[in-house]
Backbone and ligand atoms as CSV (ligand in chain L), in Angstrom:
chain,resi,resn,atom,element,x,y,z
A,1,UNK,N,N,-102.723,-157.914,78.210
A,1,UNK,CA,C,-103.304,-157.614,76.885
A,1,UNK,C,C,-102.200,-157.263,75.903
A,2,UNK,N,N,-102.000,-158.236,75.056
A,2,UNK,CA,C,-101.242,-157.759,73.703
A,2,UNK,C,C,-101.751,-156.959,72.915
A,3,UNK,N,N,-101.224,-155.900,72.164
A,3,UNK,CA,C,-101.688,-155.458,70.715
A,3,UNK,C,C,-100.627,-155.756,69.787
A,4,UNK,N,N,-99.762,-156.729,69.723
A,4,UNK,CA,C,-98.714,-157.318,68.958
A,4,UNK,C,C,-99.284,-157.588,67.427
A,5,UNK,N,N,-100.202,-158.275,68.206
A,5,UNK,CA,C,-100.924,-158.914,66.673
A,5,UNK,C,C,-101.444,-157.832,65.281
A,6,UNK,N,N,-101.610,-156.643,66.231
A,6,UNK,CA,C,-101.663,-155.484,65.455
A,6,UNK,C,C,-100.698,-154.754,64.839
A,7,UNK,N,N,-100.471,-154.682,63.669
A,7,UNK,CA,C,-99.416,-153.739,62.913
A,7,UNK,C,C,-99.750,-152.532,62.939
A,8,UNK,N,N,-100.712,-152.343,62.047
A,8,UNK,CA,C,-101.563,-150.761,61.822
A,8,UNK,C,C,-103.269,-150.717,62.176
A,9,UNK,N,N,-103.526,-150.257,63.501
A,9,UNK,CA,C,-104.837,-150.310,63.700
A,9,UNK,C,C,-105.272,-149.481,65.166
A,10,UNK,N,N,-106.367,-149.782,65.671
A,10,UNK,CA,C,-107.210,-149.609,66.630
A,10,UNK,C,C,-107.660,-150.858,67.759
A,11,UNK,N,N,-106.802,-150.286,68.945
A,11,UNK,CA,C,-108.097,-151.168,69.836
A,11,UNK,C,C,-109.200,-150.658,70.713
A,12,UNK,N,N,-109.547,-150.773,70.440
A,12,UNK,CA,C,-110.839,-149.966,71.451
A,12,UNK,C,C,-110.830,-151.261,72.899
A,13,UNK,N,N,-110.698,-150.527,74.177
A,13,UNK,CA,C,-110.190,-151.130,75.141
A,13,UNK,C,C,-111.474,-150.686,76.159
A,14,UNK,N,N,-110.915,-151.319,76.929
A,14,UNK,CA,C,-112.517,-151.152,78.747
A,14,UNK,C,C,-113.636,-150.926,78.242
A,15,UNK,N,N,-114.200,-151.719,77.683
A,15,UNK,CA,C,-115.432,-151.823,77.112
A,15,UNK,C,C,-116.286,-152.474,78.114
A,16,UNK,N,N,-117.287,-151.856,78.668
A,16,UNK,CA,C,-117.971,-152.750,80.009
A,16,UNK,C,C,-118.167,-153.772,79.401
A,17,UNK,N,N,-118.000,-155.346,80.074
A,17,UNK,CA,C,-118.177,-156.624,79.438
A,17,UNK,C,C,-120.119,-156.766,78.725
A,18,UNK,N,N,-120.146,-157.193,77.832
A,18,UNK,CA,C,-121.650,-157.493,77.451
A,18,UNK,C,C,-121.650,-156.141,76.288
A,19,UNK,N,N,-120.960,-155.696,76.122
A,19,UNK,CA,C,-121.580,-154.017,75.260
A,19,UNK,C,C,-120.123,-154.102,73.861
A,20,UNK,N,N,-119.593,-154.977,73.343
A,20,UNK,CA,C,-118.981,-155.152,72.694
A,20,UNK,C,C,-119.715,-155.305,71.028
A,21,UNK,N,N,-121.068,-156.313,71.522
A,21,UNK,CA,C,-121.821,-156.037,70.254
A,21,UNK,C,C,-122.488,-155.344,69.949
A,22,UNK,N,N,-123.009,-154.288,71.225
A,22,UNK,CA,C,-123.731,-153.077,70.850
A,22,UNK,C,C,-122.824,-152.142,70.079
A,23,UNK,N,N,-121.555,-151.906,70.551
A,23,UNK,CA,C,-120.839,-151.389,69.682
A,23,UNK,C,C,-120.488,-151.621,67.874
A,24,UNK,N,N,-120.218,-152.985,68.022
A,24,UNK,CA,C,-119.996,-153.278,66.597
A,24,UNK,C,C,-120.976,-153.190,65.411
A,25,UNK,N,N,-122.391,-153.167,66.558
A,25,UNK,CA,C,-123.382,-152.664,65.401
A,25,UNK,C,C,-123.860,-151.231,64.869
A,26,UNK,N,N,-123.903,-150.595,66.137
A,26,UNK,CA,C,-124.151,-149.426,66.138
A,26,UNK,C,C,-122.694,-148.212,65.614
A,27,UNK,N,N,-122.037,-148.921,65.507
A,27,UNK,CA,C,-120.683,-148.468,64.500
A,27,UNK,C,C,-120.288,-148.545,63.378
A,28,UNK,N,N,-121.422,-149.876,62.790
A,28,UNK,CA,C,-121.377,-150.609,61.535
A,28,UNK,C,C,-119.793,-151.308,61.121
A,29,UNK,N,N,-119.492,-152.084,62.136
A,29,UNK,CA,C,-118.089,-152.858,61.790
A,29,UNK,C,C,-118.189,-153.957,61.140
A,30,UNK,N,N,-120.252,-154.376,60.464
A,30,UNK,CA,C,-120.333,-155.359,60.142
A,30,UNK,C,C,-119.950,-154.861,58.610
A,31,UNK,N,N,-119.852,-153.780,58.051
A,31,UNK,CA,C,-119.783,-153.245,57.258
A,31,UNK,C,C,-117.791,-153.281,56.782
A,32,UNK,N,N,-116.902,-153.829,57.481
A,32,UNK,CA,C,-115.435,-153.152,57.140
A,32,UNK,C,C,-115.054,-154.444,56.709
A,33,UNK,N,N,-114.095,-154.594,55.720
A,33,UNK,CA,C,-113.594,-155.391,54.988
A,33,UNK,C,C,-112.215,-155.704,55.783
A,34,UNK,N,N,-112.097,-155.220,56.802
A,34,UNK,CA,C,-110.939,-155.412,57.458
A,34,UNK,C,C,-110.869,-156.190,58.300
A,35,UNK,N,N,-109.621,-157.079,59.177
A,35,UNK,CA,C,-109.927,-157.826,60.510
A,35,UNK,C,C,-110.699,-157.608,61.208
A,36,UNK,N,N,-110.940,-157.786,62.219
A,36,UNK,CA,C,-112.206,-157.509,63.766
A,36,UNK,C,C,-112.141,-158.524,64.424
A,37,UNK,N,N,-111.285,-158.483,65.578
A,37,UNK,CA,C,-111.292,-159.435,66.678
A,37,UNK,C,C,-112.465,-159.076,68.057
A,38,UNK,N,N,-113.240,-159.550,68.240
A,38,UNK,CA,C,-114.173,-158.797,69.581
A,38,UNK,C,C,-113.636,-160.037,70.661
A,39,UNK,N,N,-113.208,-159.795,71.709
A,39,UNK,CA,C,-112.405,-160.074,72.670
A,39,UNK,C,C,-113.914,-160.038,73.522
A,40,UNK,N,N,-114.562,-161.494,74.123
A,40,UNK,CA,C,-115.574,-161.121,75.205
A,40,UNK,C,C,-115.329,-161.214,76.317
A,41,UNK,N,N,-115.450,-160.675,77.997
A,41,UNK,CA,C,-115.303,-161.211,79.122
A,41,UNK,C,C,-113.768,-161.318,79.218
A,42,UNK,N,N,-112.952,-160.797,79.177
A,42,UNK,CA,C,-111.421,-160.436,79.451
A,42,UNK,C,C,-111.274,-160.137,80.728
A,43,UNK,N,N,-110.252,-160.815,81.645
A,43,UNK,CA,C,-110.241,-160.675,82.987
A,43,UNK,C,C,-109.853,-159.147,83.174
A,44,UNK,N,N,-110.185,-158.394,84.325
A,44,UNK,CA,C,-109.345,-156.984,84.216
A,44,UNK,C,C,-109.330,-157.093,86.096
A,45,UNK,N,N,-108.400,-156.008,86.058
A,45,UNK,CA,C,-108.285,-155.941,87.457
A,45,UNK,C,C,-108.914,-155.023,88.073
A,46,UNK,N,N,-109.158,-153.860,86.932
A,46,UNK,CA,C,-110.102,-152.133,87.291
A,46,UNK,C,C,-111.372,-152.799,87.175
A,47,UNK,N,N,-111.690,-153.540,86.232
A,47,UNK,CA,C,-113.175,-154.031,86.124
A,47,UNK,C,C,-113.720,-155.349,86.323
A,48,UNK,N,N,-113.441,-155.924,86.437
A,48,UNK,CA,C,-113.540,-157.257,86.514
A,48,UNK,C,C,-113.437,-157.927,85.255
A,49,UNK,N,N,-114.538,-157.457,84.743
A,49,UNK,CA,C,-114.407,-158.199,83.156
A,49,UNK,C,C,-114.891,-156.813,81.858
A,50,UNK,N,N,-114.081,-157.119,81.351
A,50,UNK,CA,C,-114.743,-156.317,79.927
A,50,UNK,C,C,-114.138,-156.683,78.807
A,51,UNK,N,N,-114.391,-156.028,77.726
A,51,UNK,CA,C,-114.364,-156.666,76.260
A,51,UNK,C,C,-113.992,-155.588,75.502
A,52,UNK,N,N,-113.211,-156.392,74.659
A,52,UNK,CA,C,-111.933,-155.725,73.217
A,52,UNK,C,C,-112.112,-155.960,72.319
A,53,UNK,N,N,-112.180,-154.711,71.527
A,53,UNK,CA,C,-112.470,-154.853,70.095
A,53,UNK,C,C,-111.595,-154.655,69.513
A,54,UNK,N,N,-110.858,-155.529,68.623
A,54,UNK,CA,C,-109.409,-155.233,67.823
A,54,UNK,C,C,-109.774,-154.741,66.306
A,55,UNK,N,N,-109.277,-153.631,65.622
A,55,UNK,CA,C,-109.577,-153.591,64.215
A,55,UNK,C,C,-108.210,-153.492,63.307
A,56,UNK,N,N,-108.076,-154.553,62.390
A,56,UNK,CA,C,-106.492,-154.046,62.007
A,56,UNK,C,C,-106.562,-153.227,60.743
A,57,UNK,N,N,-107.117,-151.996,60.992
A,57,UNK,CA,C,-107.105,-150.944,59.714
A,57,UNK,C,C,-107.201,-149.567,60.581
A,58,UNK,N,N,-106.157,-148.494,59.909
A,58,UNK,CA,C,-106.835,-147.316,60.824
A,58,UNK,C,C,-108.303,-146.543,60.426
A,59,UNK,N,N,-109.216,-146.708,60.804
A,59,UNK,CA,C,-110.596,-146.462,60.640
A,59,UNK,C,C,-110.988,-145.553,61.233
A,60,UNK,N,N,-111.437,-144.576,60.760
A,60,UNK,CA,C,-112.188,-143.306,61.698
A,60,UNK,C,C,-113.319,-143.726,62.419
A,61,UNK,N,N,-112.728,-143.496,63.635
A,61,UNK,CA,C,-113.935,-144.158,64.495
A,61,UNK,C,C,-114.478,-142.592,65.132
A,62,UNK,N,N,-116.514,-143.215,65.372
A,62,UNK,CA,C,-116.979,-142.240,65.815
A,62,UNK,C,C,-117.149,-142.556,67.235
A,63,UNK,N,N,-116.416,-141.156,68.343
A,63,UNK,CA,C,-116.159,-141.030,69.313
A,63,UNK,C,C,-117.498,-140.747,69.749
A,64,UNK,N,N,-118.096,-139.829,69.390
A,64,UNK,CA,C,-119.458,-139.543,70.117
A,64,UNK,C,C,-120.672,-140.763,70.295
A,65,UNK,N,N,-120.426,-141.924,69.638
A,65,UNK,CA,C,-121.160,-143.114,69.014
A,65,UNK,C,C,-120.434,-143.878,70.354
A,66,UNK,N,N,-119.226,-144.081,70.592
A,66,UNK,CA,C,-118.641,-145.010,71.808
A,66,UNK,C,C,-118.813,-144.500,72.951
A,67,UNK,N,N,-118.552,-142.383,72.802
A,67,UNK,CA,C,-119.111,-141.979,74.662
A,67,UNK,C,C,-120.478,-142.247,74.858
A,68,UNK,N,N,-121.336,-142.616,73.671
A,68,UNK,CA,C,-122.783,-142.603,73.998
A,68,UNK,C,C,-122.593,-144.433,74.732
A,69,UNK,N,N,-122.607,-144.971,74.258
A,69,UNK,CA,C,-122.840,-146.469,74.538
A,69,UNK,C,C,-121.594,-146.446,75.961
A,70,UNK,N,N,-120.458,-146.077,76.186
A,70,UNK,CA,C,-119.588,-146.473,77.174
A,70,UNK,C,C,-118.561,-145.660,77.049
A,71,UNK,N,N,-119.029,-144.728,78.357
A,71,UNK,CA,C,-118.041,-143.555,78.399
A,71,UNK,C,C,-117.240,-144.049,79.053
A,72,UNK,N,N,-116.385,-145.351,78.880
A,72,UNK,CA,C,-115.430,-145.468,80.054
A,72,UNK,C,C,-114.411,-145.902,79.436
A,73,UNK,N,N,-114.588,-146.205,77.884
A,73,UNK,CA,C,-113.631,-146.461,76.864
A,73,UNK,C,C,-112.403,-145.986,76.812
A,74,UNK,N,N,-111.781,-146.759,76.090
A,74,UNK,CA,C,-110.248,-146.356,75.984
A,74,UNK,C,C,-109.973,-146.545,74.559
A,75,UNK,N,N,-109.438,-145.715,73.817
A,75,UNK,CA,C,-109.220,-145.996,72.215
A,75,UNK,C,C,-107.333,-146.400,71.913
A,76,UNK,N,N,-106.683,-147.132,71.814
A,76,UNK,CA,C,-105.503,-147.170,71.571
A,76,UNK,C,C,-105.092,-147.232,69.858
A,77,UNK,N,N,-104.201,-146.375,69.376
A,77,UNK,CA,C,-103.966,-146.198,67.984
A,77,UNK,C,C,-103.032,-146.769,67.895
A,78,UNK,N,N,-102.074,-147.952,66.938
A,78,UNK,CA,C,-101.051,-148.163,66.801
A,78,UNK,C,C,-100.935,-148.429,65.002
A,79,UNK,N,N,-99.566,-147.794,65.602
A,79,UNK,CA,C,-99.348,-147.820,63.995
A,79,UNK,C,C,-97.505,-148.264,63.542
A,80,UNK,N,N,-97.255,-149.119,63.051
A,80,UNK,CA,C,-96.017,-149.491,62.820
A,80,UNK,C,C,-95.484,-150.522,64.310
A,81,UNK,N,N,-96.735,-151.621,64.806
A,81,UNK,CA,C,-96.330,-152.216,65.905
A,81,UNK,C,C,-96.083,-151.205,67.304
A,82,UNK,N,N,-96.409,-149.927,67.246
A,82,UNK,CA,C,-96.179,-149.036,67.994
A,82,UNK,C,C,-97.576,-148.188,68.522
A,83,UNK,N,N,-97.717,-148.220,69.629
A,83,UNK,CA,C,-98.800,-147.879,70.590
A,83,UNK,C,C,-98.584,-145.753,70.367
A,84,UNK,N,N,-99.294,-145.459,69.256
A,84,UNK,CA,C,-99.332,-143.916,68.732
A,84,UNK,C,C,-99.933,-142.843,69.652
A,85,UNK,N,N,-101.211,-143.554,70.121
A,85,UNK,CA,C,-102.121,-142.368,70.462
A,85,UNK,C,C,-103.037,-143.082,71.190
A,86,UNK,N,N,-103.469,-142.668,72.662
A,86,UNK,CA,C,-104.336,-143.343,73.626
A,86,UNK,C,C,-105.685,-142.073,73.966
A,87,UNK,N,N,-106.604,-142.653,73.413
A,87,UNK,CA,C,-107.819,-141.581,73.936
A,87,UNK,C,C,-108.761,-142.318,74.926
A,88,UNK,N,N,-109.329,-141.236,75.528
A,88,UNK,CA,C,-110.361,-141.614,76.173
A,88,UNK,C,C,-111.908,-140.999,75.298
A,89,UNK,N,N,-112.736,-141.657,76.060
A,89,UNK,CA,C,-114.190,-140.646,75.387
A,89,UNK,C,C,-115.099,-140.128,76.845
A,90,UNK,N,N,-115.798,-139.525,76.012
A,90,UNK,CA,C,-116.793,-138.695,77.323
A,90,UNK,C,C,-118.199,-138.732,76.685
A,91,UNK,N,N,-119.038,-139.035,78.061
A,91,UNK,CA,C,-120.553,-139.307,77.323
A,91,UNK,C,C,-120.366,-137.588,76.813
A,92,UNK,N,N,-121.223,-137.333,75.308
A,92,UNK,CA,C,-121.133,-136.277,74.321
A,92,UNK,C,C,-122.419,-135.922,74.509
A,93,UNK,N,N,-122.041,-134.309,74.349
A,93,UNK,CA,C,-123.447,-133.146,75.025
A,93,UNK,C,C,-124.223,-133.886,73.803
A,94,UNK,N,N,-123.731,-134.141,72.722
A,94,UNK,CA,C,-124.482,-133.951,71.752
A,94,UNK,C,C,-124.155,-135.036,70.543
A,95,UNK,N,N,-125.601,-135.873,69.660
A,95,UNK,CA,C,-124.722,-137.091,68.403
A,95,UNK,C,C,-125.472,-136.667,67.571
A,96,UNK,N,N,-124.770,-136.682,66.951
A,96,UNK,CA,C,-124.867,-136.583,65.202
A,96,UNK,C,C,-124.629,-137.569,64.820
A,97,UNK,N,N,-125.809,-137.641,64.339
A,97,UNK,CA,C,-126.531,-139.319,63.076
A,97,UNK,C,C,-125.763,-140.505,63.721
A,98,UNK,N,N,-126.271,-140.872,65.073
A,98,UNK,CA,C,-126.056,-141.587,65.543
A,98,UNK,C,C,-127.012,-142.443,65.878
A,99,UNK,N,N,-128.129,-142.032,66.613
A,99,UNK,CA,C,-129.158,-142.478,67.000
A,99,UNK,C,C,-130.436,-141.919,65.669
A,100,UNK,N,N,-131.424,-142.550,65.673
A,100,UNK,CA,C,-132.887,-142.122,64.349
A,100,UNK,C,C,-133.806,-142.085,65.645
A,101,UNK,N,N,-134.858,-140.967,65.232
A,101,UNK,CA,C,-135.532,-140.654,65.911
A,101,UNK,C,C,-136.792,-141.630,66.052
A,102,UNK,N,N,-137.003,-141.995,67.332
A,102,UNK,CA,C,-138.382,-142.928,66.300
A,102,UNK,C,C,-139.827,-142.373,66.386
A,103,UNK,N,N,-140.059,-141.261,66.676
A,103,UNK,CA,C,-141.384,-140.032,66.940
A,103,UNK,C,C,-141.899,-140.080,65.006
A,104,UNK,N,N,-142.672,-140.867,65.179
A,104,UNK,CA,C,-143.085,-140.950,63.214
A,104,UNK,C,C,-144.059,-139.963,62.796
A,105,UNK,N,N,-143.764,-138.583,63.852
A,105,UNK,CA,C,-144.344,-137.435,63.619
A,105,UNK,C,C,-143.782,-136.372,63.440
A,106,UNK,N,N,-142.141,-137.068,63.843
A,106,UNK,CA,C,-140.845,-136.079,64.238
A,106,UNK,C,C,-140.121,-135.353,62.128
A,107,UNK,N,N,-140.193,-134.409,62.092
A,107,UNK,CA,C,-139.944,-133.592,61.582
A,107,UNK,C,C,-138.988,-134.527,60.724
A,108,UNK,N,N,-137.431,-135.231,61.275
A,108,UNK,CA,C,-136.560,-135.897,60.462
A,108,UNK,C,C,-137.211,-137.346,59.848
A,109,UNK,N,N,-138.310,-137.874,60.398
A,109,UNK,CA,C,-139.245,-138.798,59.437
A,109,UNK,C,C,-139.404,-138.661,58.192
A,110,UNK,N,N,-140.156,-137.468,57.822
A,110,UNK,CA,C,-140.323,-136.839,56.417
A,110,UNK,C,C,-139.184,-136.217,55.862
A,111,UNK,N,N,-138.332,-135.705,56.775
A,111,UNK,CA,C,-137.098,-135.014,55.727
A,111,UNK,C,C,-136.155,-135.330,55.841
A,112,UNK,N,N,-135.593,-136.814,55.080
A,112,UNK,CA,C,-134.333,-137.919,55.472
A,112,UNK,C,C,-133.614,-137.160,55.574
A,113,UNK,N,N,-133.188,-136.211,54.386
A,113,UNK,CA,C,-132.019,-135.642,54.513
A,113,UNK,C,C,-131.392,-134.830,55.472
A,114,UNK,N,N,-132.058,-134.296,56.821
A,114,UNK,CA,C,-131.827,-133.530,57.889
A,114,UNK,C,C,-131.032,-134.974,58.575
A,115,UNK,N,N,-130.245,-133.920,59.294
A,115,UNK,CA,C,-129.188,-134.625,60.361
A,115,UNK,C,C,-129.986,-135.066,61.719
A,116,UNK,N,N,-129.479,-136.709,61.752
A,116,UNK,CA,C,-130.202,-136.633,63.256
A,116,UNK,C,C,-129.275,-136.349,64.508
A,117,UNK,N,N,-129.826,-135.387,65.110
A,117,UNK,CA,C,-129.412,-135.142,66.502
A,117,UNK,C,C,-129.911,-135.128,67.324
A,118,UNK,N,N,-129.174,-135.640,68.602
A,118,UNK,CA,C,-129.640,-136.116,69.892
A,118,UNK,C,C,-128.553,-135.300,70.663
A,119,UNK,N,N,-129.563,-134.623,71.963
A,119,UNK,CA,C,-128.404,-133.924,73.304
A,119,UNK,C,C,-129.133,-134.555,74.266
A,120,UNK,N,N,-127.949,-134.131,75.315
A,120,UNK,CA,C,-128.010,-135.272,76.370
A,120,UNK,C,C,-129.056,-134.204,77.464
A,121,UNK,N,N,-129.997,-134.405,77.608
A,121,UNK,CA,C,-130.654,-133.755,78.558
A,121,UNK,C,C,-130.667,-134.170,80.151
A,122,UNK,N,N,-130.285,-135.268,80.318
A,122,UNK,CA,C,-130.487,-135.827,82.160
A,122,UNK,C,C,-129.332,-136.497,82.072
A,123,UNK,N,N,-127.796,-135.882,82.558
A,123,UNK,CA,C,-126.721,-136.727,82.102
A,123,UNK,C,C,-126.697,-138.340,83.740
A,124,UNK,N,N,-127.219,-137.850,84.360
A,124,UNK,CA,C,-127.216,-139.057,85.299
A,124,UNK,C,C,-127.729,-140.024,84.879
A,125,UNK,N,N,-129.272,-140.188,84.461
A,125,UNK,CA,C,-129.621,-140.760,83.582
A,125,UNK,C,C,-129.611,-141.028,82.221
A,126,UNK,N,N,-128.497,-140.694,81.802
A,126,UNK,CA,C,-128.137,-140.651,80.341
A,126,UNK,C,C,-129.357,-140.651,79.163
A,127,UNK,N,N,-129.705,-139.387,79.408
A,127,UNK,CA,C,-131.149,-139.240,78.379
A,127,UNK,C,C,-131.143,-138.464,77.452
A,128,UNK,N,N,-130.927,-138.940,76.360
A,128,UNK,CA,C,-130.602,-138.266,75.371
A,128,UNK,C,C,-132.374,-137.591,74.653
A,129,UNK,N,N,-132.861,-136.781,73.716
A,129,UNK,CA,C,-133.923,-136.594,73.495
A,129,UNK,C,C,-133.366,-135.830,71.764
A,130,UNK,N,N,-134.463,-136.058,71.187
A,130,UNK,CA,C,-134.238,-135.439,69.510
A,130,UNK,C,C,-134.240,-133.789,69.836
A,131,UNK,N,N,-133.367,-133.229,68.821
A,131,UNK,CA,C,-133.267,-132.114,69.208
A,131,UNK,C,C,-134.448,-131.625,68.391
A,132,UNK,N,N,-135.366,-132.015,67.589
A,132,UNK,CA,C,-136.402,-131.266,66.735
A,132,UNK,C,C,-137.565,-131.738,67.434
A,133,UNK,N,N,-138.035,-133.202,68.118
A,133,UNK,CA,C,-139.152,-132.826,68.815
A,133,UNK,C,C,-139.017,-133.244,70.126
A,134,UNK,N,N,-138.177,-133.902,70.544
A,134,UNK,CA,C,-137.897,-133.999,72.069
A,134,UNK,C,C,-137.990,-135.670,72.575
A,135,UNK,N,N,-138.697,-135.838,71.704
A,135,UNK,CA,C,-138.905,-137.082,71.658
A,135,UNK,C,C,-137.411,-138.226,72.486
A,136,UNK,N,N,-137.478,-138.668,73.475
A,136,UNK,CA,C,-136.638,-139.750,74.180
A,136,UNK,C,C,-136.014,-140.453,73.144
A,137,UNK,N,N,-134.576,-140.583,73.189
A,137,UNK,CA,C,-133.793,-141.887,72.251
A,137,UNK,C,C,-134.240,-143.383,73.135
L,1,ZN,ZN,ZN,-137.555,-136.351,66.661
C-alpha cells in the first residue's frame, strides 16, 4: 500500500472489505470538494481483503462515526509526503449526531435542535439505543 500519491491528507486503512461505502456516506464524503479515492477488496494478509479510503485534504474526521461502523480501523495522517500520525478507533461508549433516532415518538423528533445520542448498551452485540427513549439504532 502506497500513500505516495498523498501529499497532505488521510487514509483511513483496514476497513472490513464491503463497509467502505457505508462509511463514505455516513461521514458525508459525498459532501467534500476534495479528492476521494475508495480502494475496494485490497488484498491484505491480516484480513484477507479490505478497503481504503484515500482523502487528499486534512479533514476532521469523526472517530466515533468509524468506531461505530468498524472498530478495526486504522486512520493514517500524512502531511508533507510524510506518514504524521497513526490512530486506531474503538467501538465508542457513546455518538453524538451520528445516528437519528427513528422512534417518531422519541422526544428528538419534535425538538431538532437536541443532540442525537446513542450509547452502546450490549457491546457484543453492538447495540446501540437513543439515550432519550431507548429506542434500538
Ligand atoms: Zn429516541
Amino acid at each position: 500500500m502506497h500513500i505516495d500519491s498523498i501529499k497532505d491528507g488521510i487514509v483511513i486503512d483496514h476497513i472490513t472489505a464491503g463497509n467502505a461505502m457505508r462509511i463514505y456516506n455516513l461521514l458525508g464524503f459525498d459532501k467534500l470538494e476534495c479528492s476521494i479515492a475508495i480502494i475496494k477488496n485490497v488484498g491484505s494478509k491480516k484480513m484477507g481483503k479490505k478497503d481504503i479510503i484515500k482523502i487528499d485534504s486534512n479533514i476532521p474526521i469523526n472517530l466515533e462515526a468509524l468506531g461505530y461502523i468498524d472498530p478495526g480501523i486504522t486512520i493514517d495522517v500524512i502531511r508533507d509526503s510524510v506518514l504524521v500520525d497513526k490512530r486506531s478507533v474503538d467501538l465508542p461508549q457513546t455518538l453524538h449526531g451520528v445516528l437519528k433516532c427513528k422512534n417518531p415518538r422519541c422526544i428528538t423528533s419534535c425538538e431538532q435542535e437536541l443532540e442525537q445520542i446513542f450509547t452502546l448498551t450490549d457491546k457484543e452485540n453492538r447495540v446501540y439505543r437513543c439515550m432519550y427513549c431507548e429506542a434500538k439504532a
